[in-house]
N, CA, C and O atoms as a Tinker XYZ file with bonds, in Angstrom:
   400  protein
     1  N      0.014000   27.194000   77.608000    73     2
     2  CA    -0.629000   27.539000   78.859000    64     1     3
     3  C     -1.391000   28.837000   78.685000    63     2     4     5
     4  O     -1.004000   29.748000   77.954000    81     3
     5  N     -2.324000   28.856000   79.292000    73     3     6
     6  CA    -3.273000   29.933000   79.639000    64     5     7
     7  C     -2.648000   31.123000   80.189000    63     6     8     9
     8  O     -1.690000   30.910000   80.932000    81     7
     9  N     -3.071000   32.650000   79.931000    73     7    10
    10  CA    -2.743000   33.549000   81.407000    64     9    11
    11  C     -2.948000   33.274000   83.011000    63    10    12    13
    12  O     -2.283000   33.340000   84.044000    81    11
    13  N     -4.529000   32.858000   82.510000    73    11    14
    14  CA    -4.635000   32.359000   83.962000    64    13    15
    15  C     -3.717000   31.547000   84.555000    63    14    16    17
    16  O     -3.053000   32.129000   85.414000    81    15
    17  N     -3.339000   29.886000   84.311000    73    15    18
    18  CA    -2.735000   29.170000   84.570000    64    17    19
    19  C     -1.013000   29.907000   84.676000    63    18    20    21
    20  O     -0.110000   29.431000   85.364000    81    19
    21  N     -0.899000   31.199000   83.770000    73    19    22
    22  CA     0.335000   31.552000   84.027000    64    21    23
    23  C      0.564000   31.975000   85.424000    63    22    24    25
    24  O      1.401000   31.571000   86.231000    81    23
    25  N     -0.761000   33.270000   85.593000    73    23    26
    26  CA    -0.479000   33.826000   86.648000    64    25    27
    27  C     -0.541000   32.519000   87.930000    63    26    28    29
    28  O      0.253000   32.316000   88.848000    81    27
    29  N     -1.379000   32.028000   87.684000    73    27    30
    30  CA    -1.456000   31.175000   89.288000    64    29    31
    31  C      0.014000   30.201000   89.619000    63    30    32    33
    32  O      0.184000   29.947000   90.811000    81    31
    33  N      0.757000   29.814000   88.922000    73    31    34
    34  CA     2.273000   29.628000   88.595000    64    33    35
    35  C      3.011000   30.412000   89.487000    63    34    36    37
    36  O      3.601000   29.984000   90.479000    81    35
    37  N      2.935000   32.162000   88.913000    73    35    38
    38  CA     3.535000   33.344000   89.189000    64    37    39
    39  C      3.336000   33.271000   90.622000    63    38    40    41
    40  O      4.351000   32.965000   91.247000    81    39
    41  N      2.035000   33.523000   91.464000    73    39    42
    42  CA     1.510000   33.653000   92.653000    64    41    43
    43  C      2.486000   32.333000   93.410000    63    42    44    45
    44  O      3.117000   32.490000   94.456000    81    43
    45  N      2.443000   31.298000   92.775000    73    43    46
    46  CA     2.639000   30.077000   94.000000    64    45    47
    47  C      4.089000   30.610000   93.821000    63    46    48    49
    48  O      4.555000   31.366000   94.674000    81    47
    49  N      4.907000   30.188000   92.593000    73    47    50
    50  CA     6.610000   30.726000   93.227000    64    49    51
    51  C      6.815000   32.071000   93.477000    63    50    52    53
    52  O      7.980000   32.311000   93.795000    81    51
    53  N      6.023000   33.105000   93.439000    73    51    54
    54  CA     6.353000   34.104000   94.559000    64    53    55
    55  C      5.947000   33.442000   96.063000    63    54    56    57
    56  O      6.834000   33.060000   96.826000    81    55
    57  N      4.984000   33.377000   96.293000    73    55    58
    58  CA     4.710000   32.455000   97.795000    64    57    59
    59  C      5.847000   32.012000   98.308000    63    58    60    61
    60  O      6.531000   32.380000   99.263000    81    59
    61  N      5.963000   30.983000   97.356000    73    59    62
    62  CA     6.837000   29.708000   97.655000    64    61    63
    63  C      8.444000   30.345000   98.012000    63    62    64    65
    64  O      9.226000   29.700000   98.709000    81    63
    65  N      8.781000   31.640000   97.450000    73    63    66
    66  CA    10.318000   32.244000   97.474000    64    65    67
    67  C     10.327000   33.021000   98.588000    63    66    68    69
    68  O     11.385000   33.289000   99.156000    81    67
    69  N      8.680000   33.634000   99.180000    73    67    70
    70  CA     8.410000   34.828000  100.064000    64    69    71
    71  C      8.207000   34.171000  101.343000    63    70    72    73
    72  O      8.138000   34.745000  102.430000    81    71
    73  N      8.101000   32.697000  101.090000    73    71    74
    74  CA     7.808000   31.692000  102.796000    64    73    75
    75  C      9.637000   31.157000  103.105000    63    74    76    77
    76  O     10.182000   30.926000  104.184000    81    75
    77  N     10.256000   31.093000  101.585000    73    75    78
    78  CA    11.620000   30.629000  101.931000    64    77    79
    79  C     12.296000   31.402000  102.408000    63    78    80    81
    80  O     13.079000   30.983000  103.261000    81    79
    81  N     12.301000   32.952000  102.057000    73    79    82
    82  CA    12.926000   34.031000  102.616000    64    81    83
    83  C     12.434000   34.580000  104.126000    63    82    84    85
    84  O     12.936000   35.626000  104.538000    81    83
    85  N     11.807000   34.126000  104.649000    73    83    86
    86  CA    10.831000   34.839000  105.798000    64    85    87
    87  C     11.520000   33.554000  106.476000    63    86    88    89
    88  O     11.970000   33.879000  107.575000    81    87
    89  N     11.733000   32.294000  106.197000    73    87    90
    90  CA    12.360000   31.168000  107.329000    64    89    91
    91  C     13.629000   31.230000  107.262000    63    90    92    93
    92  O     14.252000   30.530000  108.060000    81    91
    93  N     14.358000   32.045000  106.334000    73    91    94
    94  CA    16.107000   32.141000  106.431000    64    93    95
    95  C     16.055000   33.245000  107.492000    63    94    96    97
    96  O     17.007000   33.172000  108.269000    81    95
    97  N     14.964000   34.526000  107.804000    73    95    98
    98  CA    15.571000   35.477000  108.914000    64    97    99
    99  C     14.840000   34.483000  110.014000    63    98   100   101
   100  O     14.398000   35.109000  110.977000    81    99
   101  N     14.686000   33.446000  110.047000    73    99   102
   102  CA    15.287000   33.664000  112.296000    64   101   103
   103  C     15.902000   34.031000  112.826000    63   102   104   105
   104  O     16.900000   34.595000  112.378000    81   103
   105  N     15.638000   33.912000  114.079000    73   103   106
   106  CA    16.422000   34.562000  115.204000    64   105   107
   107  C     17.474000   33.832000  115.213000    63   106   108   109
   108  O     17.287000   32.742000  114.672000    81   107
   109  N     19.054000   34.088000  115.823000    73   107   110
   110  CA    19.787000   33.428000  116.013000    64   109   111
   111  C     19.658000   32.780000  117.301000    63   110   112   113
   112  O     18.811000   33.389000  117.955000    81   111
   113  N     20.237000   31.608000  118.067000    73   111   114
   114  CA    20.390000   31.401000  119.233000    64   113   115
   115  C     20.241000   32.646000  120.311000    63   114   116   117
   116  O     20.288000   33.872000  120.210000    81   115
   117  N     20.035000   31.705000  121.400000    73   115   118
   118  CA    20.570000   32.799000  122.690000    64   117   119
   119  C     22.286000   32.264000  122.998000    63   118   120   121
   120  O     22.715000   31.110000  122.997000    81   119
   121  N     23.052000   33.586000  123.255000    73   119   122
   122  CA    23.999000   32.996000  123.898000    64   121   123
   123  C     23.872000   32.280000  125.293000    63   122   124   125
   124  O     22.965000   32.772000  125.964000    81   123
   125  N     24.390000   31.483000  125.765000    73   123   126
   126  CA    24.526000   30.574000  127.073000    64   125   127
   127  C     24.126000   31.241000  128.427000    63   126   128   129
   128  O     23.507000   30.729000  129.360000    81   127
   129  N     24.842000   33.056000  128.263000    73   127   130
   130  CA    24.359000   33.659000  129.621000    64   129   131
   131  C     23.304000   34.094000  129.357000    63   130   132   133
   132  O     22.711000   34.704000  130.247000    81   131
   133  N     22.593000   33.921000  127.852000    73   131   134
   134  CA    21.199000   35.020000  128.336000    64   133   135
   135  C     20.371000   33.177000  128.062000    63   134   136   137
   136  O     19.845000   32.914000  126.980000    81   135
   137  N     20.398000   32.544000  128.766000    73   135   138
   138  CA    19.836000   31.066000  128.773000    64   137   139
   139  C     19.556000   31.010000  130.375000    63   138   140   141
   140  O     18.662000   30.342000  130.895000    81   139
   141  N     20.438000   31.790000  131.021000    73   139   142
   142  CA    19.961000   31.947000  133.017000    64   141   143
   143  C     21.210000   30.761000  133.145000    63   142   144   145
   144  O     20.868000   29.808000  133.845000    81   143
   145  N     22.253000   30.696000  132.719000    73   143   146
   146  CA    23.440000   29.924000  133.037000    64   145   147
   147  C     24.560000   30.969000  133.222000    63   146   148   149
   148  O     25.158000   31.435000  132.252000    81   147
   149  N     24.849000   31.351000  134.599000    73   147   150
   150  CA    26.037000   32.298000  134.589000    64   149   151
   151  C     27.028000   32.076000  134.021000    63   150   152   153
   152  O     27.304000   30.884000  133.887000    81   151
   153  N     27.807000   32.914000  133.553000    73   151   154
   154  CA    29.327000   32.945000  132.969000    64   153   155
   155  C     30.543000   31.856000  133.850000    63   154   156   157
   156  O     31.446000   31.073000  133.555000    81   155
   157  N     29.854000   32.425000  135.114000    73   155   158
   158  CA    30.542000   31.749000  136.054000    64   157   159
   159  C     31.132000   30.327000  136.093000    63   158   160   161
   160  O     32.225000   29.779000  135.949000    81   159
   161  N     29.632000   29.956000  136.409000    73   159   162
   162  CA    29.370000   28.385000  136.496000    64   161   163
   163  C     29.931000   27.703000  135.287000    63   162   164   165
   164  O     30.353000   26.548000  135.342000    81   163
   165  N     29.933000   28.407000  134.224000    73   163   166
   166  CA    30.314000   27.832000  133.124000    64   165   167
   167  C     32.391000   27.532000  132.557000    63   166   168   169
   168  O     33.057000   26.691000  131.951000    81   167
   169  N     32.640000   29.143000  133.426000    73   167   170
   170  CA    34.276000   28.967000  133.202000    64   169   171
   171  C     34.327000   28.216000  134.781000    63   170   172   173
   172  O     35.445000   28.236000  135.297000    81   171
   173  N     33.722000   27.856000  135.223000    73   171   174
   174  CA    34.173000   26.717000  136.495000    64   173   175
   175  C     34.477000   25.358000  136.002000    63   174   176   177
   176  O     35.506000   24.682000  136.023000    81   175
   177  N     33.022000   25.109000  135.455000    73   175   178
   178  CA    32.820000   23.921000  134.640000    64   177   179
   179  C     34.354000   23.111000  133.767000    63   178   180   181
   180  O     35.045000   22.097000  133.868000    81   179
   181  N     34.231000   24.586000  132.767000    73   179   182
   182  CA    35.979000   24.583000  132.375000    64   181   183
   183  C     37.000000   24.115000  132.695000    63   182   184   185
   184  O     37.767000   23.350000  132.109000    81   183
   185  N     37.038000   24.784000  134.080000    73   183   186
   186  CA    38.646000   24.672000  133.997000    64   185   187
   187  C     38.624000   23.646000  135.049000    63   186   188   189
   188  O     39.740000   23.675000  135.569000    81   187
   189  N     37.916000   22.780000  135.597000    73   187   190
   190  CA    37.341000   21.471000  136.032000    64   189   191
   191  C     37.391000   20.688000  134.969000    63   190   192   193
   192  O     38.088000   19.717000  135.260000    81   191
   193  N     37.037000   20.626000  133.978000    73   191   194
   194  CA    37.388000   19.892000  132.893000    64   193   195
   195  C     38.711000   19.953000  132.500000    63   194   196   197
   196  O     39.312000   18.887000  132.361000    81   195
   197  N     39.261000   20.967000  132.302000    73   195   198
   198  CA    40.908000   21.156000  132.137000    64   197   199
   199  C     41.780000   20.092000  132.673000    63   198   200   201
   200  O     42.584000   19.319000  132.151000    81   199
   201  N     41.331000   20.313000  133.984000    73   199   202
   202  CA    41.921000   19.710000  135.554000    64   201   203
   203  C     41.915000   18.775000  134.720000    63   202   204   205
   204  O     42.887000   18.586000  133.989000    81   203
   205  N     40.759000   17.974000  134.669000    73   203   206
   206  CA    40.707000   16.231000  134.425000    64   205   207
   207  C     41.272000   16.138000  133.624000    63   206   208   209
   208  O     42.023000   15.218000  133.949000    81   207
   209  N     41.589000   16.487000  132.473000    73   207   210
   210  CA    41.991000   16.012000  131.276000    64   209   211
   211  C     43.749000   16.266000  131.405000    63   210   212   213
   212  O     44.482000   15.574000  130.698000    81   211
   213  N     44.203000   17.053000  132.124000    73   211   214
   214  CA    45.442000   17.314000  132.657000    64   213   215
   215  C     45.981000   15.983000  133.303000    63   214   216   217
   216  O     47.042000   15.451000  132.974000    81   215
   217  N     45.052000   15.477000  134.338000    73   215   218
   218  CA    45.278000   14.361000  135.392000    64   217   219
   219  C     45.399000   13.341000  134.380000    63   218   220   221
   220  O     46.337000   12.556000  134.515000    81   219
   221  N     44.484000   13.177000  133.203000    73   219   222
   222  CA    43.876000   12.165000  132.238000    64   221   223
   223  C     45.329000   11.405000  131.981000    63   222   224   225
   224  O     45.830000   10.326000  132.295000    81   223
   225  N     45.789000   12.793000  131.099000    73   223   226
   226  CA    47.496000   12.895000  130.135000    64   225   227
   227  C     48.280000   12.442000  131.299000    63   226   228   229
   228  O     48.696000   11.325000  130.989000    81   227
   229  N     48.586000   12.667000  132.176000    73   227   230
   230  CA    49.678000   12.688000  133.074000    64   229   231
   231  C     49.386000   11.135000  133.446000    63   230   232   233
   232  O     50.182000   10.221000  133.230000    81   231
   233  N     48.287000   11.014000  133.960000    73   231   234
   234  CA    48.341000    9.013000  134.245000    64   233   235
   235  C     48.387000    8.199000  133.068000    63   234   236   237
   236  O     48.640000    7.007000  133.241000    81   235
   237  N     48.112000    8.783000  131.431000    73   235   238
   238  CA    48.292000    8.195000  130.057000    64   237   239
   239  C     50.321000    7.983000  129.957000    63   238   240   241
   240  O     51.021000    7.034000  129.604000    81   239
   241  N     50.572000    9.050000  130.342000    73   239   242
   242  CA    52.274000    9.391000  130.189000    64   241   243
   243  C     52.793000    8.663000  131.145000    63   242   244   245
   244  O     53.795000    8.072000  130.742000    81   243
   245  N     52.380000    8.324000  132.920000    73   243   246
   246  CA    52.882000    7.741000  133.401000    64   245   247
   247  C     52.547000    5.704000  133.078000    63   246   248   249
   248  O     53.341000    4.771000  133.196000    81   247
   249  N     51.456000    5.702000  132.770000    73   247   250
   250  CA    51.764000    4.374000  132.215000    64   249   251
   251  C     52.423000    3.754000  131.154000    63   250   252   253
   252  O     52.881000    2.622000  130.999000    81   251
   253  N     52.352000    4.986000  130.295000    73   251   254
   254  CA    53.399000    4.910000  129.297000    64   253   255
   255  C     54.721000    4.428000  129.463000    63   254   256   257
   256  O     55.094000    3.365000  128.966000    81   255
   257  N     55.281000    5.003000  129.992000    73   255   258
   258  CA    56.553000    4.873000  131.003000    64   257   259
   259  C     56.673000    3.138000  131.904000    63   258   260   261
   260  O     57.657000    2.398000  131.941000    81   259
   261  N     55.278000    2.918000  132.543000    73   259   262
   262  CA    55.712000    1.710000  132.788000    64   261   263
   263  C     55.414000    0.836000  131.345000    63   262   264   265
   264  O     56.132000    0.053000  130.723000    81   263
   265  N     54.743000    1.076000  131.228000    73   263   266
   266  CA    54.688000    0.005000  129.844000    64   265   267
   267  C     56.478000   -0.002000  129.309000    63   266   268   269
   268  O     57.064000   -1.050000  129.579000    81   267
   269  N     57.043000    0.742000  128.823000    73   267   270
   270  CA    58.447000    0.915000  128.231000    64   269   271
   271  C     59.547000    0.185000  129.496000    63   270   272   273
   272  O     60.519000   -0.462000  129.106000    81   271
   273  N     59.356000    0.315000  130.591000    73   271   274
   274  CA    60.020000   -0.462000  131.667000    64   273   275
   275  C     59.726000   -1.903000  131.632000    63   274   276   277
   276  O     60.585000   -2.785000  131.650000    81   275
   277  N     58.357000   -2.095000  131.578000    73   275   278
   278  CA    58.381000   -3.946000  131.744000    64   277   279
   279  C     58.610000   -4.256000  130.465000    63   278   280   281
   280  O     59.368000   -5.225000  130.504000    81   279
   281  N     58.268000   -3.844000  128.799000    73   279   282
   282  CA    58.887000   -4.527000  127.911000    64   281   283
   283  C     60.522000   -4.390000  128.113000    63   282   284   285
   284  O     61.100000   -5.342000  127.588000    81   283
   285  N     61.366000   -3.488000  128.712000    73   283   286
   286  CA    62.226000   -3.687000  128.908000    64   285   287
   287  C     62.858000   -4.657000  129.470000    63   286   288   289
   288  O     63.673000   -5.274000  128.784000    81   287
   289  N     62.672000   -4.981000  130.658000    73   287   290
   290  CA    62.621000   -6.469000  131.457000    64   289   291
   291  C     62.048000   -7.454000  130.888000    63   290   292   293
   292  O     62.807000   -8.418000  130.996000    81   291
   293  N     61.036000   -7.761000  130.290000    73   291   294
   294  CA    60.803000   -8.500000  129.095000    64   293   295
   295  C     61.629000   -9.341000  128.321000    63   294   296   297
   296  O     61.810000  -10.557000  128.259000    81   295
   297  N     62.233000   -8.002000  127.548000    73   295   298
   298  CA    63.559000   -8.807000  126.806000    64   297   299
   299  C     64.383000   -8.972000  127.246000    63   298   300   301
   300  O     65.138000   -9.715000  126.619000    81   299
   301  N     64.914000   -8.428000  128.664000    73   299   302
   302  CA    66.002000   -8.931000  129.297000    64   301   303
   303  C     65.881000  -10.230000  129.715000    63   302   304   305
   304  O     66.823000  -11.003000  129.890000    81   303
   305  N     64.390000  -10.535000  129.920000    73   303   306
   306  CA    63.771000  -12.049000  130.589000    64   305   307
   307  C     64.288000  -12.979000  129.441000    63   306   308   309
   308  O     64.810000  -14.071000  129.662000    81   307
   309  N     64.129000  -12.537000  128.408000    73   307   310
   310  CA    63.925000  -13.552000  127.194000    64   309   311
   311  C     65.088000  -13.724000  126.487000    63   310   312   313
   312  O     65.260000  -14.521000  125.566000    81   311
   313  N     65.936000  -12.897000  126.980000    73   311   314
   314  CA    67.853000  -13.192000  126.680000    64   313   315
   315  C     68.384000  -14.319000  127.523000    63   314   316   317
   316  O     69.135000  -15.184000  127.073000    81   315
   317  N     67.950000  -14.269000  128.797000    73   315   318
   318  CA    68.484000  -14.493000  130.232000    64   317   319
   319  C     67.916000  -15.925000  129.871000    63   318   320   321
   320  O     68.710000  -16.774000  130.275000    81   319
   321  N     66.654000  -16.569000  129.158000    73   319   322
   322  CA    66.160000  -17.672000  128.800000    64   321   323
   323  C     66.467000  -17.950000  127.843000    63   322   324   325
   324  O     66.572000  -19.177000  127.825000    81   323
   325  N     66.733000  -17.484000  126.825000    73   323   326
   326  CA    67.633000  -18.129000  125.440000    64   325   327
   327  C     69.155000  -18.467000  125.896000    63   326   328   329
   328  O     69.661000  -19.483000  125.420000    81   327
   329  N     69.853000  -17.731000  126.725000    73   327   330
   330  CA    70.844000  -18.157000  126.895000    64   329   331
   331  C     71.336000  -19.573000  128.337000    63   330   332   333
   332  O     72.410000  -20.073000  128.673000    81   331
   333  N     69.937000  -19.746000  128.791000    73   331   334
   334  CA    70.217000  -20.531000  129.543000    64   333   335
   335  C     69.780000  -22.073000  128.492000    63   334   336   337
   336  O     70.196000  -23.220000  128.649000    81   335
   337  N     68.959000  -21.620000  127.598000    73   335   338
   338  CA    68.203000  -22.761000  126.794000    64   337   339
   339  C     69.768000  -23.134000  125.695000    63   338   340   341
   340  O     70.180000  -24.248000  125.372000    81   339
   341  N     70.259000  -21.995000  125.392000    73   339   342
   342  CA    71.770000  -22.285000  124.537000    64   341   343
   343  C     72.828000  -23.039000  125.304000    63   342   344   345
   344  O     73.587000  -23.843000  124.762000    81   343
   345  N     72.852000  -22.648000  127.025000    73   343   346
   346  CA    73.671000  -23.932000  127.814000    64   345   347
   347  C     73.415000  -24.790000  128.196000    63   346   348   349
   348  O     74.284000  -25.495000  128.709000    81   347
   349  N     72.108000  -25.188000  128.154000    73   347   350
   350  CA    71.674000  -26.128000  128.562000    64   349   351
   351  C     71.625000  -27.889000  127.118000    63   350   352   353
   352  O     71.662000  -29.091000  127.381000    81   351
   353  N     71.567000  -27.434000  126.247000    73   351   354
   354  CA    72.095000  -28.258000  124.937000    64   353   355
   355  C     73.625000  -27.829000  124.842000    63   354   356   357
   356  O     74.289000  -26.792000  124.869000    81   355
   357  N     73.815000  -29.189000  124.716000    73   355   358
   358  CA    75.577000  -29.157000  124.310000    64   357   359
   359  C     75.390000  -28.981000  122.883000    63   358   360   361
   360  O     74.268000  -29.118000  122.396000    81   359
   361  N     76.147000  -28.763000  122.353000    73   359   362
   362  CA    76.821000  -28.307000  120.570000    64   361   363
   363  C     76.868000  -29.914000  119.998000    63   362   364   365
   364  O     77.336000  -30.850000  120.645000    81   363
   365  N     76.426000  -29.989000  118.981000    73   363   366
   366  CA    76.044000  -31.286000  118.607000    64   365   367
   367  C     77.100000  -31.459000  117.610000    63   366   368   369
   368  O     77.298000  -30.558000  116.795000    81   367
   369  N     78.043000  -32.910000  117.591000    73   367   370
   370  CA    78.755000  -32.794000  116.238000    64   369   371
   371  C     77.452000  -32.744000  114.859000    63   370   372   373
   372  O     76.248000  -32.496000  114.918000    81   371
   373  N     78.359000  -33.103000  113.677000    73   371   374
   374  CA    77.868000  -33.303000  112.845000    64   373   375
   375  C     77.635000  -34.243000  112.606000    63   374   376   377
   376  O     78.592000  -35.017000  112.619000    81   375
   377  N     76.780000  -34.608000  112.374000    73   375   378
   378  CA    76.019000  -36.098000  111.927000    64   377   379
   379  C     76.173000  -35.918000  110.161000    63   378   380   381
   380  O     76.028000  -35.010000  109.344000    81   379
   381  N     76.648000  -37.727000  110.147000    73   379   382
   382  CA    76.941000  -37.961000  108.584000    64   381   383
   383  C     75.754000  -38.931000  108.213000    63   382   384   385
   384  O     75.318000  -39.769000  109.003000    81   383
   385  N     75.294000  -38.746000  106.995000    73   383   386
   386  CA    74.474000  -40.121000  106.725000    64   385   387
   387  C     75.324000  -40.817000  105.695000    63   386   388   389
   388  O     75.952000  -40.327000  104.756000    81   387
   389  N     75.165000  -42.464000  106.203000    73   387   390
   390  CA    76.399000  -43.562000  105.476000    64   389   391
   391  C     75.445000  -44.009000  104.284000    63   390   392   393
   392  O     74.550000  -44.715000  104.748000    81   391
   393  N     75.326000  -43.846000  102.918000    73   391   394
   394  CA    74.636000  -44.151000  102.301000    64   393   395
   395  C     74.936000  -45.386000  101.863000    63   394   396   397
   396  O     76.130000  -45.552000  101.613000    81   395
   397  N     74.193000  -46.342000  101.686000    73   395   398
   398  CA    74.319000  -48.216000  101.168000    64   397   399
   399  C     74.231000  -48.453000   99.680000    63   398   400
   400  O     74.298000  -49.598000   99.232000    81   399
């Protein structure tokens, strides 16, 4: 390679390192209150959300609970029917086969 061709090399990856470094300093965000959204409105928002998700768990836990009650009755159903299906067949002797 040439000087010339060196330097013009040199020029573009300085450029090229001096445009990458100049787009890593942006600005950071704004925080939320300097956006014109009070602090306020926002820990309201919160603890309104809290709420719900409180109510959420508590009706998750109380169905829980019934769920564990009717499989309970469930199998009590399904005892209460095996054992009526066990009295309801008499006990069978044993059957022989008479071979010829």
């Amino acid at each position: 390679m040439s000087l010339l061709h060196l330097k013009i090399v040199n020029r573009l990856i300085g450029t090229m390192m001096l445009s990458l470094a100049l787009s890593a300093c942006t600005t950071p965000p704004t925080p939320v209150e300097q956006r014109g959204v009070p602090t306020a409105d926002i820990s309201g928002k919160m603890q309104t959300l809290q709420k719900q998700i409180q109510e959420r768990d508590k009706r998750i836990e109380e169905q829980d609970k019934r769920i564990e009650e009717l499989e309970s009755q469930l199998d009590a159903l399904r005892l209460i029917d095996q054992d009526r299906e066990n009295q309801r067949k008499p006990p069978r002797p044993p059957t022989t086969l008479e071979r010829q």
